[in-house]
C-alpha positions as CSV (number, residue, x, y, z in Angstrom):
1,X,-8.2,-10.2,0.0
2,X,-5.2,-8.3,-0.9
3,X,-2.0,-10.1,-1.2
4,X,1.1,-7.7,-1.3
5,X,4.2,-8.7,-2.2
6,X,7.4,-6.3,-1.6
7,X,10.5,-6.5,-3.0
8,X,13.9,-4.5,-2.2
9,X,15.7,-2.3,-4.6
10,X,19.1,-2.4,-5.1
11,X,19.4,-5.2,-3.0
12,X,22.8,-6.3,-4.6
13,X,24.3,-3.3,-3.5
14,X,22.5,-2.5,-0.1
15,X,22.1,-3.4,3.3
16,X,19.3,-6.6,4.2
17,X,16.2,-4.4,4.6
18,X,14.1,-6.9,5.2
19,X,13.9,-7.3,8.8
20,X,13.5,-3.6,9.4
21,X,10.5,-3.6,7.4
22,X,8.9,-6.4,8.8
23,X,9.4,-4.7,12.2
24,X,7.9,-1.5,11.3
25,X,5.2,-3.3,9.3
26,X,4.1,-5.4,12.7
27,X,3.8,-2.0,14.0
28,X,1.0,-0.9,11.7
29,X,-0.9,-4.0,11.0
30,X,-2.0,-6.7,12.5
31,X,-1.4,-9.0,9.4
32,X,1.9,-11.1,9.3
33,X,4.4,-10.2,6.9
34,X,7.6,-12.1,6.4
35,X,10.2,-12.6,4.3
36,X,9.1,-15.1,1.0
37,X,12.4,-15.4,-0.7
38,X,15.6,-13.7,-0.9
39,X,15.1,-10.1,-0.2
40,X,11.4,-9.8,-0.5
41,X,8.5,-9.8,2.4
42,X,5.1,-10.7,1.3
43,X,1.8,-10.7,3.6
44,X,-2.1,-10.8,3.3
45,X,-4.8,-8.2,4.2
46,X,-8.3,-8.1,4.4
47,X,-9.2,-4.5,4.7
48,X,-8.1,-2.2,1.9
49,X,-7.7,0.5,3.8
50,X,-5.0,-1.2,5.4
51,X,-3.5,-2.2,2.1
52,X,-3.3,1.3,1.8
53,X,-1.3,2.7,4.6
54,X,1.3,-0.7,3.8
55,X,1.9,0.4,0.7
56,X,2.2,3.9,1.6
57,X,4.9,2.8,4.3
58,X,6.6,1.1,1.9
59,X,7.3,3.6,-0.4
60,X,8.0,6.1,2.0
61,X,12.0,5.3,2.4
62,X,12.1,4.7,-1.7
63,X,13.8,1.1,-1.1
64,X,11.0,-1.2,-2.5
65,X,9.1,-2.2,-5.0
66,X,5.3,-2.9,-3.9
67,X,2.9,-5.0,-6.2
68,X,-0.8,-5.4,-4.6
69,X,-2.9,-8.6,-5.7
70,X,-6.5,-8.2,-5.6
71,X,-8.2,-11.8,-5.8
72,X,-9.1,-15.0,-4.1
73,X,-6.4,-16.1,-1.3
74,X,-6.4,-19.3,0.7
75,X,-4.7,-20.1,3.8
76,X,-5.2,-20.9,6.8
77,X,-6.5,-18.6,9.5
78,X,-3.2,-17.3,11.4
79,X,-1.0,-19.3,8.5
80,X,2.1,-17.8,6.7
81,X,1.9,-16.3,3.6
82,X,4.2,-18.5,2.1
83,X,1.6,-21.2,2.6
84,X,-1.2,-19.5,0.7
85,X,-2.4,-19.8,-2.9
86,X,-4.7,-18.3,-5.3
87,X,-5.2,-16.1,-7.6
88,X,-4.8,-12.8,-5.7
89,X,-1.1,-14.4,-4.8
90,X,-0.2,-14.7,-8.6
91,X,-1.5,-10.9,-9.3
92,X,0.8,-9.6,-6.5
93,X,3.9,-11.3,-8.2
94,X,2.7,-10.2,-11.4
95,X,2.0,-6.6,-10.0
96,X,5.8,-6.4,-8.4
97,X,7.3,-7.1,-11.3
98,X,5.4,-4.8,-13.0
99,X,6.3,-2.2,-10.6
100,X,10.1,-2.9,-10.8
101,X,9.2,-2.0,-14.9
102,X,8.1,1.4,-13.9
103,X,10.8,3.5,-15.1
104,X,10.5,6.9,-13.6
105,X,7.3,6.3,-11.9
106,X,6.4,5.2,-8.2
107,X,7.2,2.1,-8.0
108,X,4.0,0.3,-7.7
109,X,1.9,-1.4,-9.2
110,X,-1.7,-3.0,-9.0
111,X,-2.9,-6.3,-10.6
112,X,-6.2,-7.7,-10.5
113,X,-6.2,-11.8,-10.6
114,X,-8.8,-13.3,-12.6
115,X,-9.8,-17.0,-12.9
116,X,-9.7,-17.2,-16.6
117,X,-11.5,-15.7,-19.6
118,X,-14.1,-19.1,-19.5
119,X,-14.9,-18.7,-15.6
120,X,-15.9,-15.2,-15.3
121,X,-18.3,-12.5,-16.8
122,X,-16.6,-10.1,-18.9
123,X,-18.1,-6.8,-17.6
124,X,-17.2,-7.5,-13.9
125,X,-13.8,-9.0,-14.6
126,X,-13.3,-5.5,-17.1
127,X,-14.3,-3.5,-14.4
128,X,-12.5,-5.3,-11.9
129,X,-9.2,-4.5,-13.8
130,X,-9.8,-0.7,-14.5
131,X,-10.8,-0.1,-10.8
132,X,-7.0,-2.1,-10.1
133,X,-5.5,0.6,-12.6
134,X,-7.2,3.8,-11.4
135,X,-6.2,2.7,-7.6
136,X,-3.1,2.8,-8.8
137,X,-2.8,5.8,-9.8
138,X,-4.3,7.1,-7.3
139,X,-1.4,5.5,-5.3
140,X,1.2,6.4,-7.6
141,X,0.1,10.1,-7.0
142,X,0.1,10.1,-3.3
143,X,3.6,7.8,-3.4
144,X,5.0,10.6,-4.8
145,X,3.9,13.0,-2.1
146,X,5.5,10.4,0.1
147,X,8.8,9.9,-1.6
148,X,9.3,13.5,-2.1
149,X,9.0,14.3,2.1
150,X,11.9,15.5,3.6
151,X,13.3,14.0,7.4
152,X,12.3,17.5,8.8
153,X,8.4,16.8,7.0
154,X,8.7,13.5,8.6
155,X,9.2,14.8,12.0
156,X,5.9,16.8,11.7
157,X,3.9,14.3,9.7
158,X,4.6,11.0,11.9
159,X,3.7,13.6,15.7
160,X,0.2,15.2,14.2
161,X,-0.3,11.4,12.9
162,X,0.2,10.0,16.2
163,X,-1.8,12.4,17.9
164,X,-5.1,12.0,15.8
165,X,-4.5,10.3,12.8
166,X,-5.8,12.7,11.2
167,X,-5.2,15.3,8.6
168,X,-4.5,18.1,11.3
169,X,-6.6,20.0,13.9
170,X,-5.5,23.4,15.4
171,X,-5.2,22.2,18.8
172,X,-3.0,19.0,17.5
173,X,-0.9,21.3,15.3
174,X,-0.6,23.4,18.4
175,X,0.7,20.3,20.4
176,X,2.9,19.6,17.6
177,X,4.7,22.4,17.4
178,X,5.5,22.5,21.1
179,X,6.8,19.0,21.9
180,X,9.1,19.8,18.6
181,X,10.4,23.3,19.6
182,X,9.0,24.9,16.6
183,X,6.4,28.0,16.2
184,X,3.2,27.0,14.9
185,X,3.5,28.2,11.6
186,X,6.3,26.2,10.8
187,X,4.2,23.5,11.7
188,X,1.3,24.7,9.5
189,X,4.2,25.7,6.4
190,X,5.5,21.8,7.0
191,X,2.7,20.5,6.4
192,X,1.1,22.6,3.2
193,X,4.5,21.8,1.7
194,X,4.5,18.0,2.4
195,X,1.3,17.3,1.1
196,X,0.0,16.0,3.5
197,X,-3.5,17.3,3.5
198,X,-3.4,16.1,0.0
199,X,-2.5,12.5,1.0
200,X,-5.0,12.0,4.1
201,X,-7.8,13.2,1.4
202,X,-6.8,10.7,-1.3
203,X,-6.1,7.6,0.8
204,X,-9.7,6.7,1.2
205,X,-9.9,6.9,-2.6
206,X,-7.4,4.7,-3.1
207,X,-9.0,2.2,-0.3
208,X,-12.0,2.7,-2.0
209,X,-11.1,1.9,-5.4
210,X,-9.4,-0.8,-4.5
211,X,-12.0,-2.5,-2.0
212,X,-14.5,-2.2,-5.4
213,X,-11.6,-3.8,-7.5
214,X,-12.1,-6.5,-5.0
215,X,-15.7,-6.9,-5.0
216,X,-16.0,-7.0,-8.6
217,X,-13.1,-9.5,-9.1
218,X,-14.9,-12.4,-6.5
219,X,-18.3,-11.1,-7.8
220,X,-17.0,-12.6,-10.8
221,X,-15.6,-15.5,-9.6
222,X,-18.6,-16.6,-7.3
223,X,-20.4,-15.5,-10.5
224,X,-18.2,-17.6,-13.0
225,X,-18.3,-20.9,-10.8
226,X,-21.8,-20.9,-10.4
């Protein structure tokens, strides 16, 4: 499970984001987040790719911190985050706070939870951790693509990704430029320039590094208990 847990920046001095966010979120996943304390949202996932694209959403409008927990959760099926425990929920609030530390970088941050040094095998719990780190910076790399977009990127980005989902087909580019009153080489320019062929390649590394962060970390759980 992934636990993330999302916390606004410059809170003191902004607007309550919070509900916004939660609305777009319940847009993109079907996994409840809502507000944990003060001006943070926190939620549970199952599928890393989707821990992924919530992360990547997050960051997009530069107004949050995100810290992802990979580790044992608990709570009930269709509960509320605030009524889960375990050790994936303590790496997400270790991970945001971590993120909020990141001077100068994407604020992000991944933390792998462990069940103690005495409960799990060294090796899996070691590579659990550096798996967590590279998928972060994976994830730091694309966040940047991300925070970097312009509205008029946006525009382009969010239509070819609501067409196909994809990374960008003729035909959709095509489509694209039409419904937005642009030639199709402004299209294709928007989107060399936003990255975003770069970011649809690199999100399934992320996810992937990620969902083996998470198999090593219970590996060594169930391992450890045994």
């Amino acid at each position: 499970m992934y636990v993330l847990t999302i916390d606004q920046r410059g809170s003191s001095s902004d607007v309550d984001r919070v509900p916004d966010l939660v609305s777009s979120l319940a847009a993109l996943t079907p996994a409840t987040f809502e507000r944990s304390v003060g001006d943070e949202l926190q939620g549970v996932v199952e599928d890393a790719g989707e821990a992924v694209d919530v992360a990547l959403h997050a960051l997009r409008g530069g107004h949050w911190y995100v810290g992802i927990g990979i580790g044992a959760v608990r709570l009930a099926p269709g509960g509320s985050p605030r009524e889960g425990s375990g050790n994936a929920f303590v790496a997400a609030r270790k991970a945001v706070e971590l993120a909020k530390a990141a001077a100068g970088q994407v604020p992000l941050s991944v933390v792998a939870g462990t069940m103690g040094r005495g409960n799990s095998p060294l090796p899996a719990r070691e590579e659990g951790a550096m798996a967590s780190a590279h998928a972060q910076a994976v994830l730091r790399l694309v966040g940047r693509l991300v925070q970097q977009r312009s509205d008029a990127q946006w525009r382009v980005v969010d239509r070819l990704r609501s067409l196909q989902g994809g990374a960008g087909r003729h035909g959709a580019q095509k489509q694209v430029a039409r419904e937005l009153g642009i030639s199709e080489q402004s299209v294709s320019r928007t989107l060399l320039r936003s990255g975003w062929q770069e970011e649809w390649a690199a999100r399934p590394a992320a996810a992937m590094l990620l969902d083996y962060a998470h198999a090593r970390i219970i590996g060594s759980q169930t391992e450890g208990g045994r």
